[in-house]
Backbone as a printed PyTorch tensor [residue, N CA C, xyz], in Angstrom:
tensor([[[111.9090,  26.2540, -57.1220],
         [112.6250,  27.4550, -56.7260],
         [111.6110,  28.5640, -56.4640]],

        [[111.7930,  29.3650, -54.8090],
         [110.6280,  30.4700, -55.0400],
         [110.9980,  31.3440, -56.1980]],

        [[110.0570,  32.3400, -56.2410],
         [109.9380,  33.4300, -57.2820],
         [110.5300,  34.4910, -56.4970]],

        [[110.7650,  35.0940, -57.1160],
         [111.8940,  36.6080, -56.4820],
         [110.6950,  37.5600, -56.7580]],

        [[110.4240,  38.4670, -55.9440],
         [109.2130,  39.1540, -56.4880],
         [109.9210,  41.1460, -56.4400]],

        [[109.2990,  41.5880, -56.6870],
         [109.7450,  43.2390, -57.0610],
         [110.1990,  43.7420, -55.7970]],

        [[109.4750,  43.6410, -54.7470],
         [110.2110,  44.1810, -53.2710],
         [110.9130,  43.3960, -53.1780]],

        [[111.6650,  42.2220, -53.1550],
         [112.3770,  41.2050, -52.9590],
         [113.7140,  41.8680, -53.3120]],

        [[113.7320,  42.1170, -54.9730],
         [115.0430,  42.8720, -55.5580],
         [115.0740,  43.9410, -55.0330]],

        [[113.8360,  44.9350, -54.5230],
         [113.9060,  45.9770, -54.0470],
         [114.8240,  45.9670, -52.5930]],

        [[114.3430,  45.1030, -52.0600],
         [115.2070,  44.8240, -50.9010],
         [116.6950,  44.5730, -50.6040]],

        [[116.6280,  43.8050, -51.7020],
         [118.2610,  43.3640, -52.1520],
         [119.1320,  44.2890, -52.6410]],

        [[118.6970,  44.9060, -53.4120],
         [119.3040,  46.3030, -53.9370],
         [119.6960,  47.4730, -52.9250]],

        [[118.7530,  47.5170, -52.0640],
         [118.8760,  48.1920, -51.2080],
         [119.6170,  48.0360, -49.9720]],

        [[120.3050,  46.5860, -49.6080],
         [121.0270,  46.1440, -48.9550],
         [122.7740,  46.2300, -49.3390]],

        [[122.3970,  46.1790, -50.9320],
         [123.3660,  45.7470, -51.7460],
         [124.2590,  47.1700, -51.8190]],

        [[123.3230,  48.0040, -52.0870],
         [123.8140,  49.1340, -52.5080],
         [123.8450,  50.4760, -51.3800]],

        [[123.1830,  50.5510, -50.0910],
         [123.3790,  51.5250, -49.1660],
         [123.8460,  50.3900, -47.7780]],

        [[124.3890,  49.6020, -47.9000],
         [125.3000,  48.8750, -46.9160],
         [124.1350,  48.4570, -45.6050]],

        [[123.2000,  48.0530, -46.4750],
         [122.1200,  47.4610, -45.2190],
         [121.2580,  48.4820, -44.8720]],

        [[121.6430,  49.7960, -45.1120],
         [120.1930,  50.8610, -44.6890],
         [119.4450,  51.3950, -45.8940]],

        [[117.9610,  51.2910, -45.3390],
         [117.3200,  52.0180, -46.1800],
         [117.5280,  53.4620, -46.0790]],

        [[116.8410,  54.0890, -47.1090],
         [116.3800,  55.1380, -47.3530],
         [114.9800,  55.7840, -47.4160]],

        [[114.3890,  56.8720, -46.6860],
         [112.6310,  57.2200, -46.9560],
         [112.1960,  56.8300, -48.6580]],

        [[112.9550,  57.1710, -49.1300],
         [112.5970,  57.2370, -51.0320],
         [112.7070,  55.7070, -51.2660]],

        [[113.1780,  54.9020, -50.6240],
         [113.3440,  53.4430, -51.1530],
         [111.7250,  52.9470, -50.2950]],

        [[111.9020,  53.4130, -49.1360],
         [110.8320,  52.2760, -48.1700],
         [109.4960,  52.8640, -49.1260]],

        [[109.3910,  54.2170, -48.9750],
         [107.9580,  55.1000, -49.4890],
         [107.4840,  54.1450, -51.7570]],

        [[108.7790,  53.9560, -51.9750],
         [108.9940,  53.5010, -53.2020],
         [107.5410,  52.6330, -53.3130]],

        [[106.8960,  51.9480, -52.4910],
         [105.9960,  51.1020, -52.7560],
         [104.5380,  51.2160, -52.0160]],

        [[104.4680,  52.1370, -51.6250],
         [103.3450,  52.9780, -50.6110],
         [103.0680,  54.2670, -51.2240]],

        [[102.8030,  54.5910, -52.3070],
         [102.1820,  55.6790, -53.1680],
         [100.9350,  54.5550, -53.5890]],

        [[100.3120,  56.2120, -54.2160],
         [ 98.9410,  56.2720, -54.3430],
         [ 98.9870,  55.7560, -55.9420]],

        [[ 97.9280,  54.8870, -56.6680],
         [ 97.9290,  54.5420, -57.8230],
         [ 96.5730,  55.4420, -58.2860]],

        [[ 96.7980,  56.0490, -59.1950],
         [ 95.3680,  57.0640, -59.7130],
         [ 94.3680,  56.1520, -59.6970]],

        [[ 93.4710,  55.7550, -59.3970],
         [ 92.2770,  55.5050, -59.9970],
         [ 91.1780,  56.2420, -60.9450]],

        [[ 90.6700,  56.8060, -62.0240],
         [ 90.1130,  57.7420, -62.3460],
         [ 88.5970,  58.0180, -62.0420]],

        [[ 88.0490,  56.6450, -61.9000],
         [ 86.6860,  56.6610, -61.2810],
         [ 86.9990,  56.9620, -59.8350]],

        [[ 87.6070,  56.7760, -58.7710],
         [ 87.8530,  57.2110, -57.4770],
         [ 88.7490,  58.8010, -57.3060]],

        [[ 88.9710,  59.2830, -58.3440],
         [ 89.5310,  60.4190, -58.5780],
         [ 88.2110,  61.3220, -59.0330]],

        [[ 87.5080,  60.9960, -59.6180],
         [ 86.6020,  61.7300, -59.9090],
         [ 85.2900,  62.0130, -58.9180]],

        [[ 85.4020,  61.1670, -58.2390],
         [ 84.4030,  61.0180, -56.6730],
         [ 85.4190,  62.1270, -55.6660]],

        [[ 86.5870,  61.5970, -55.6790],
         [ 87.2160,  62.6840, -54.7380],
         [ 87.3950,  64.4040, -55.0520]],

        [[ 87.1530,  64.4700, -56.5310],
         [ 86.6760,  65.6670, -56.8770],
         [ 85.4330,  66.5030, -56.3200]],

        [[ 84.3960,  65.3430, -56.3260],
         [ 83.3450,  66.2540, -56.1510],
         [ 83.7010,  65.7560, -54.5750]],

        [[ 84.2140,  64.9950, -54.0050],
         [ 84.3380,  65.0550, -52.4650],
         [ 84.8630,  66.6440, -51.9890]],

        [[ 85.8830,  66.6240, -52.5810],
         [ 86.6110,  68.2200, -51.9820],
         [ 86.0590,  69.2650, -52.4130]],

        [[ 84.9730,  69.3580, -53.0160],
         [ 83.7070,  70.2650, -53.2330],
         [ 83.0980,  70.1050, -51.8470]],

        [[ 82.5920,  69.3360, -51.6490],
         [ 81.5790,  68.7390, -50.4590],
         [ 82.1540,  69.0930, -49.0350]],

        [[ 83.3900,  68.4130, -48.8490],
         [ 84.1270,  68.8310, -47.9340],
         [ 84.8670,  70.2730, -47.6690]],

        [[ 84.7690,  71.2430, -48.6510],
         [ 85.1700,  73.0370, -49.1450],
         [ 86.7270,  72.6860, -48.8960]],

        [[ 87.4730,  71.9800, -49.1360],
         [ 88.7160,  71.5230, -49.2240],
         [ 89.8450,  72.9780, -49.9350]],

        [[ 88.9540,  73.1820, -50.9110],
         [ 89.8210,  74.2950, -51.4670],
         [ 89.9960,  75.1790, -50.6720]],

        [[ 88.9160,  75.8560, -49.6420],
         [ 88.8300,  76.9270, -48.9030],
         [ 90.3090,  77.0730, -48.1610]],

        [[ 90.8170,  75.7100, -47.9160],
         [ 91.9900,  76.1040, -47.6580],
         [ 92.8730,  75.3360, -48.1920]],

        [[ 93.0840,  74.6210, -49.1250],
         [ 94.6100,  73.8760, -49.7700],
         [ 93.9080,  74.6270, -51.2620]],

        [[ 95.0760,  75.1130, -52.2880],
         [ 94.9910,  74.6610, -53.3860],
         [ 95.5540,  72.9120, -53.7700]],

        [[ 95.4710,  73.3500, -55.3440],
         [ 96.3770,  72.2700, -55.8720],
         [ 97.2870,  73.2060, -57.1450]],

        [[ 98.4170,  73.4520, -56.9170],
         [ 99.1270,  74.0080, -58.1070],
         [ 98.7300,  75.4930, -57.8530]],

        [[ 98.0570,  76.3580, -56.8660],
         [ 97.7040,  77.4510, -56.7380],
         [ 98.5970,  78.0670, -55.9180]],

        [[ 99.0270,  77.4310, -55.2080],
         [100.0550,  78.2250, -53.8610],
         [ 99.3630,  77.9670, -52.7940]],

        [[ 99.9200,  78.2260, -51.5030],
         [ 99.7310,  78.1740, -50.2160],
         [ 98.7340,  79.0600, -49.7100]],

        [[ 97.4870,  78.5720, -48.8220],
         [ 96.6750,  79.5330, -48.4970],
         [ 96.6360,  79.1080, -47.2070]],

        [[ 95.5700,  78.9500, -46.3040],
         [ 95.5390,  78.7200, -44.6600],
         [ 96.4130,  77.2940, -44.6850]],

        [[ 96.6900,  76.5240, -45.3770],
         [ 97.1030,  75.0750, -45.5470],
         [ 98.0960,  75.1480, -46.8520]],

        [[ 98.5300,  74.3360, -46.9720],
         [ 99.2270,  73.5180, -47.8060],
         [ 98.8400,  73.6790, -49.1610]],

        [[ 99.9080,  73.7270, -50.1660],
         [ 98.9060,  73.7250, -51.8660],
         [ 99.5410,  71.8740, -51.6150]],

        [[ 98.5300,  71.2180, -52.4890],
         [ 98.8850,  69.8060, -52.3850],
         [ 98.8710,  69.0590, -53.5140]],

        [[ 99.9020,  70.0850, -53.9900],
         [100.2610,  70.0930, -55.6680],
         [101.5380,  68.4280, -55.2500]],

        [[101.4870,  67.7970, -55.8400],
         [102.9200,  66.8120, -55.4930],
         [103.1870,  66.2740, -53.8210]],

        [[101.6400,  66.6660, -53.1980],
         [101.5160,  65.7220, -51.8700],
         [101.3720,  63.8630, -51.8220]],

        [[101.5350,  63.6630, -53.0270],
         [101.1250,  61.9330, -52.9590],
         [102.9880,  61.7780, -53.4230]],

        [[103.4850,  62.1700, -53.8130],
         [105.1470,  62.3430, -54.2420],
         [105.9590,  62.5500, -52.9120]],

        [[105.6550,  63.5960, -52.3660],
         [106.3460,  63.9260, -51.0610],
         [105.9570,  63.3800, -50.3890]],

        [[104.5180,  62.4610, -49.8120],
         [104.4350,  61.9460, -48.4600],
         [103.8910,  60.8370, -48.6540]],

        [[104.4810,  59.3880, -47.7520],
         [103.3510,  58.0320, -48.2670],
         [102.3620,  58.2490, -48.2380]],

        [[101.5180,  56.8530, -48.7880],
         [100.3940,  57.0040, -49.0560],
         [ 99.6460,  56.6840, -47.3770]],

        [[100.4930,  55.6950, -46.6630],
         [ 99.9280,  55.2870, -45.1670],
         [ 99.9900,  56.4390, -44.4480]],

        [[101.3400,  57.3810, -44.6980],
         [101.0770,  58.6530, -44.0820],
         [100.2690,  59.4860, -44.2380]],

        [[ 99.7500,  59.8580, -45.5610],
         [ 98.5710,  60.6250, -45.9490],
         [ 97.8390,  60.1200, -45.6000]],

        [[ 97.1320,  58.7020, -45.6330],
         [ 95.5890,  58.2130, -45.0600],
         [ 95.8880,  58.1850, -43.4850]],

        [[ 97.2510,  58.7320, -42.6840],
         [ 96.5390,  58.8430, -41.3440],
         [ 96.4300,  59.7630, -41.2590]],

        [[ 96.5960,  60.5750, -41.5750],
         [ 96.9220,  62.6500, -41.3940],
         [ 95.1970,  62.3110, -41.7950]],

        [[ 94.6870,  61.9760, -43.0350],
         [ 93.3720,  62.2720, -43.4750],
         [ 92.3500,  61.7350, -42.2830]],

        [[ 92.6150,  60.7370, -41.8130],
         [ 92.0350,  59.8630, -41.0390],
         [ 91.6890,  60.5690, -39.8760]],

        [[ 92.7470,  61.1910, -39.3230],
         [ 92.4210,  61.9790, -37.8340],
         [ 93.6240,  63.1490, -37.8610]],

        [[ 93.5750,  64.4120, -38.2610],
         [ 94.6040,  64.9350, -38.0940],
         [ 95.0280,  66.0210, -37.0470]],

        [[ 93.6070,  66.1350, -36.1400],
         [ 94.3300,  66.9930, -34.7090],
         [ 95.0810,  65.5560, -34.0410]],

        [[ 95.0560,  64.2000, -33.9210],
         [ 95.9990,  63.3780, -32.9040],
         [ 97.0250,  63.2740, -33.7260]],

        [[ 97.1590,  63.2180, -34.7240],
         [ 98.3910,  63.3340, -35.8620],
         [ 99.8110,  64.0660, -35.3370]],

        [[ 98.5790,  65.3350, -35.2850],
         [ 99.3730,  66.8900, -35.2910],
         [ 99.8370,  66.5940, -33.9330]],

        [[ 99.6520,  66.0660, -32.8920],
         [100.0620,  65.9260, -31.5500],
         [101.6090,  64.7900, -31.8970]],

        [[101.0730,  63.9810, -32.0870],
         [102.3990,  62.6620, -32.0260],
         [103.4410,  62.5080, -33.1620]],

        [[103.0950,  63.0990, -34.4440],
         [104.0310,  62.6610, -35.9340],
         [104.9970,  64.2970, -35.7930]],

        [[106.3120,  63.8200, -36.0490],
         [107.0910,  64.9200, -36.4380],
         [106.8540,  66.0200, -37.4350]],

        [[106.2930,  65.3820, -38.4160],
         [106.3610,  65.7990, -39.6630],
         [104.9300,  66.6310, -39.6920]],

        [[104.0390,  66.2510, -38.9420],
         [102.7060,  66.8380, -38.7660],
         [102.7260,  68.3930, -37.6790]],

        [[103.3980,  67.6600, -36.9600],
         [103.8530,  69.1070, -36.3050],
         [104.5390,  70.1130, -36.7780]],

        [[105.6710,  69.8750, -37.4980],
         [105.7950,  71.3400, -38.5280],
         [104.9910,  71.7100, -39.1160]],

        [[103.9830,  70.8270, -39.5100],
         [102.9890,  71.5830, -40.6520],
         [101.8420,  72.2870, -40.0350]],

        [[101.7920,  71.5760, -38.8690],
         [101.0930,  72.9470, -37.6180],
         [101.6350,  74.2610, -37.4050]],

        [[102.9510,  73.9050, -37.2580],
         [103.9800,  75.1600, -37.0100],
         [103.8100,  76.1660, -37.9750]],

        [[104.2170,  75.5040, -39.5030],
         [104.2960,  76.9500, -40.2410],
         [102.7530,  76.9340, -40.6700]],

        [[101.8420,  76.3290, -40.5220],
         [100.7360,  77.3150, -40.3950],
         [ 99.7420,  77.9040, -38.9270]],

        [[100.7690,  78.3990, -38.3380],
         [100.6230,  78.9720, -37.7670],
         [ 99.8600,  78.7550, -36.0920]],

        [[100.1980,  77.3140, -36.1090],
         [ 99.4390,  76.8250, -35.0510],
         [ 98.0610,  76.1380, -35.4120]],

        [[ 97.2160,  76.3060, -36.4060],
         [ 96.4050,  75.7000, -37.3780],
         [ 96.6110,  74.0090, -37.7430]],

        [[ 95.2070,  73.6770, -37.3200],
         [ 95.3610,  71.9210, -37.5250],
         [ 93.7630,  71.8820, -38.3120]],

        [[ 94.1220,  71.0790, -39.2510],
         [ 93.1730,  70.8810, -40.0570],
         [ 92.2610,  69.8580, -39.4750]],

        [[ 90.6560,  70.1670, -39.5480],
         [ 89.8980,  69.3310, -37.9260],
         [ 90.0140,  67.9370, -39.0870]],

        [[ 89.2640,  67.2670, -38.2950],
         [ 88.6160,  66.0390, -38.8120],
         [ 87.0150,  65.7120, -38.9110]],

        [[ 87.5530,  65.5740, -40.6130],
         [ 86.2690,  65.8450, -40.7840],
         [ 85.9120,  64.0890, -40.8340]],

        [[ 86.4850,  63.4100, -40.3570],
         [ 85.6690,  61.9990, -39.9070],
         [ 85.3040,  61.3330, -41.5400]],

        [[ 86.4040,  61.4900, -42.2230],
         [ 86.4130,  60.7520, -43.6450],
         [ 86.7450,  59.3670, -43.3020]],

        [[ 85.8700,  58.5610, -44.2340],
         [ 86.1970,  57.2600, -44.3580],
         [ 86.8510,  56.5290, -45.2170]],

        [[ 87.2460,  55.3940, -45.2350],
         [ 88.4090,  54.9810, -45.8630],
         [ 88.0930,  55.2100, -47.2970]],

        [[ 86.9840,  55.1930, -48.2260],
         [ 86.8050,  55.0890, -49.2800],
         [ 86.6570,  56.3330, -49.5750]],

        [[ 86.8240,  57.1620, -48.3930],
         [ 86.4600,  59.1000, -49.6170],
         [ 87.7890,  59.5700, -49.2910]],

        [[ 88.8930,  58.7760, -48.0260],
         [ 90.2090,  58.9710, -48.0480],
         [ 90.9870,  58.5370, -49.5670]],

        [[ 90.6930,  57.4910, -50.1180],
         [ 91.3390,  57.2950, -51.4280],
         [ 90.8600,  57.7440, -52.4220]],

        [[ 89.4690,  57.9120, -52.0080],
         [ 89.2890,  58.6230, -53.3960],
         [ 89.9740,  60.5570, -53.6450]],

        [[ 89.9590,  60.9730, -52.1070],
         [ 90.5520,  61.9790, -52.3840],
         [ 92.1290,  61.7320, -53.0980]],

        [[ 92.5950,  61.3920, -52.4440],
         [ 94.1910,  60.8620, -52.2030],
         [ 94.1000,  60.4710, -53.7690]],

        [[ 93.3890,  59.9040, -54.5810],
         [ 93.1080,  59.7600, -56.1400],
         [ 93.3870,  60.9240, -56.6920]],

        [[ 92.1990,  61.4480, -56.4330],
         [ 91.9910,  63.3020, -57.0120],
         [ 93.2130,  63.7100, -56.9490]],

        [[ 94.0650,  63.6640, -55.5230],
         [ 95.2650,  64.8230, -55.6520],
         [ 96.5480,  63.8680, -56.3170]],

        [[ 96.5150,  62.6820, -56.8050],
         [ 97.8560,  61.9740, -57.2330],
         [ 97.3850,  62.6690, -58.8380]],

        [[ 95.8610,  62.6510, -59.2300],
         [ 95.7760,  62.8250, -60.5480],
         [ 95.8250,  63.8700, -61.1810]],

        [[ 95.4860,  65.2000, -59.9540],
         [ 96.1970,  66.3410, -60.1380],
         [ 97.4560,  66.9430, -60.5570]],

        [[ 97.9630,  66.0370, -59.5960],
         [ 99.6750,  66.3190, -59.6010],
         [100.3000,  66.0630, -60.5180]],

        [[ 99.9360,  65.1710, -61.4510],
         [100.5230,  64.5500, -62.1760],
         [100.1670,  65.9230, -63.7420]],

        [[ 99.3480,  66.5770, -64.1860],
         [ 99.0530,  67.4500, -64.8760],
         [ 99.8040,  68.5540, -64.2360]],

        [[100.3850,  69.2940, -65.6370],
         [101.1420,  70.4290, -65.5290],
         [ 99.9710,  71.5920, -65.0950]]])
């Protein structure tokens, strides 16, 4: 007999119980960021390196950008590593990227040409943030 595995019930449940459609909170359910603390602590001193603060806090409030207090909560994790990945073509084609152009003001955060391993390690830093009051 196969094994039923966690998305499996996830799936089922989700068929079972919203009449065949998903939901963002069900699909995103398995595409978050898992802390790492050694890759959290690299993405610390990354967003030093990169002056990251200059414009996001975390838990500070809104400054030229986004505070990105509870950004690994609100947005997948595939969505965050493409926004990180390249985010002026982002800001052109994703819905959701374009408001965030909008309310800041026409402002697109450049690309700073991060690679996959200082993308998670940031994306570390801010899940491990978030998670502290």
């Amino acid at each position: 007999m196969p094994s039923i595995t966690k998305l499996t019930l996830l799936t089922l449940a989700t068929v079972v119980c919203a009449g065949g459609a998903t939901t963002d909170a069900r699909a995103q359910a398995d595409d978050r960021i898992t802390v790492d603390d050694k890759l959290a602590d690299q993405g610390g001193k990354l967003r030093k390196i990169k002056a990251c603060d200059g414009c996001h806090t975390i838990g500070g409030g809104r400054r030229a950008a986004p505070d990105l207090m509870g950004a690994t909560a609100r947005r997948s994790a595939s969505w965050l590593r493409e926004w990180l990945k390249n985010p002026p073509e982002m800001a052109k084609s994703d819905e959701v990227a374009k408001q965030m152009v909008k309310e800041a003001g026409g402002s697109t955060m450049p690309n700073f040409r991060l690679k996959d391993e200082e993308i998670e390690a940031l994306l570390s830093f801010i899940a491990r943030r978030s998670e502290k009051p």
